[in-house]
N, C-alpha and C positions, 0 to 999 in steps of 0.2 A: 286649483293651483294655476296661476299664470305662466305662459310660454316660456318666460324665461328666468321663470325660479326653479323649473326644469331642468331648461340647459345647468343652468346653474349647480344644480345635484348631480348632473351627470358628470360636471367635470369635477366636482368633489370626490364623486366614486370612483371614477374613472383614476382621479389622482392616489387616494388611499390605497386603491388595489396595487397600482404603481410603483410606488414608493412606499405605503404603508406596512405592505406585505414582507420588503426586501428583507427583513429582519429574521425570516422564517427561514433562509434559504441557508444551505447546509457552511457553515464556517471553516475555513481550512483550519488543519490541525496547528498549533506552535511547531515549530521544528526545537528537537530536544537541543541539550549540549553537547556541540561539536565532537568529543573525542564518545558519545556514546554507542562505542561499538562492545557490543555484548557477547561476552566472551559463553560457548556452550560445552559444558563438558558430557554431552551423555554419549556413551557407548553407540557405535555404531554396526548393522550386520553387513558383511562384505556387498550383497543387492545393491543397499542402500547406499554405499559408498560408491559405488557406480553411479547407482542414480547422481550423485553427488557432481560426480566430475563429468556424466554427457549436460548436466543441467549448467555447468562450466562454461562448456564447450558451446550449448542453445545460443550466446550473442556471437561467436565466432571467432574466438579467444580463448585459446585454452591458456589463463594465466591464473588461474587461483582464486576465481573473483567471480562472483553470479551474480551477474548486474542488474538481471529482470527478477522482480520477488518471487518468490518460490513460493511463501503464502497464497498471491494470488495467479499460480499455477504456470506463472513466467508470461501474463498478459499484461504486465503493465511492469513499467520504467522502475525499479527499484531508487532508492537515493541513498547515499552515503551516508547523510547522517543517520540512517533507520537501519545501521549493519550489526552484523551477528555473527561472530566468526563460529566456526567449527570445524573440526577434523586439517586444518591447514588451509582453510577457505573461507575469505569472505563474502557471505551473502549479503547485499544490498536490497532492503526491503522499503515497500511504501508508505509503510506508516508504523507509526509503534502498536497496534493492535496487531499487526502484519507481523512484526517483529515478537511479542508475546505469546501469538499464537506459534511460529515456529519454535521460541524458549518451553513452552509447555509442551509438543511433541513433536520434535525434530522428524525422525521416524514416520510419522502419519503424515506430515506434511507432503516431504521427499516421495515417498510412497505414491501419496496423489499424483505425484508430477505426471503428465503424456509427453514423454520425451521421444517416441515412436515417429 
């Protein structure tokens, strides 16, 4: 093969990997419909209702509202349109998997919280 049919494949590869690959890398979600805040009715034990309102309280606000997701243990930015009221509180979560999994056990989520 000649020197510069070479070059020539390397910057073929070199491009592919570049740009060829970009398709692989993870897509951000859709954000759903504006008003989807998801109403939760399960019972809560008075603990966990605590938990509730220091996990309120975690951004420095105690207004009713848990800005940071609770799914993901209050490490990341919650967003409005991912919210889920309950007990007189809106959680703002980061994604709708964030949001389903608190819909499916409120209680085990809360629970995990380290609000310590």
């Amino acid at each position: 093969m000649k020197p510069n049919s070479q070059v020539g494949l390397r910057i073929f590869f070199a491009f592919t990997l570049t740009f060829g690959l970009s398709s692989c890398s993870r897509k951000s979600e859709p954000a759903p419909p504006p008003a989807a805040v998801v109403p939760l009715s399960q019972e809560l034990t008075e603990p966990v209702l605590e938990i509730l309102a220091k996990a309120d309280a975690h951004d420095g606000t105690v207004d009713h509202v848990v800005e940071d997701c609770a799914s993901c243990k209050l490490h990341m930015k919650g967003r409005a349109e991912y919210s889920a009221t309950l007990r007189g509180y809106t959680l703002h979560l980061c994604t709708d998997r964030c949001r389903q999994t608190l819909a499916n056990d409120p209680e085990k989520v809360l629970t995990s919280l380290d609000l310590e």
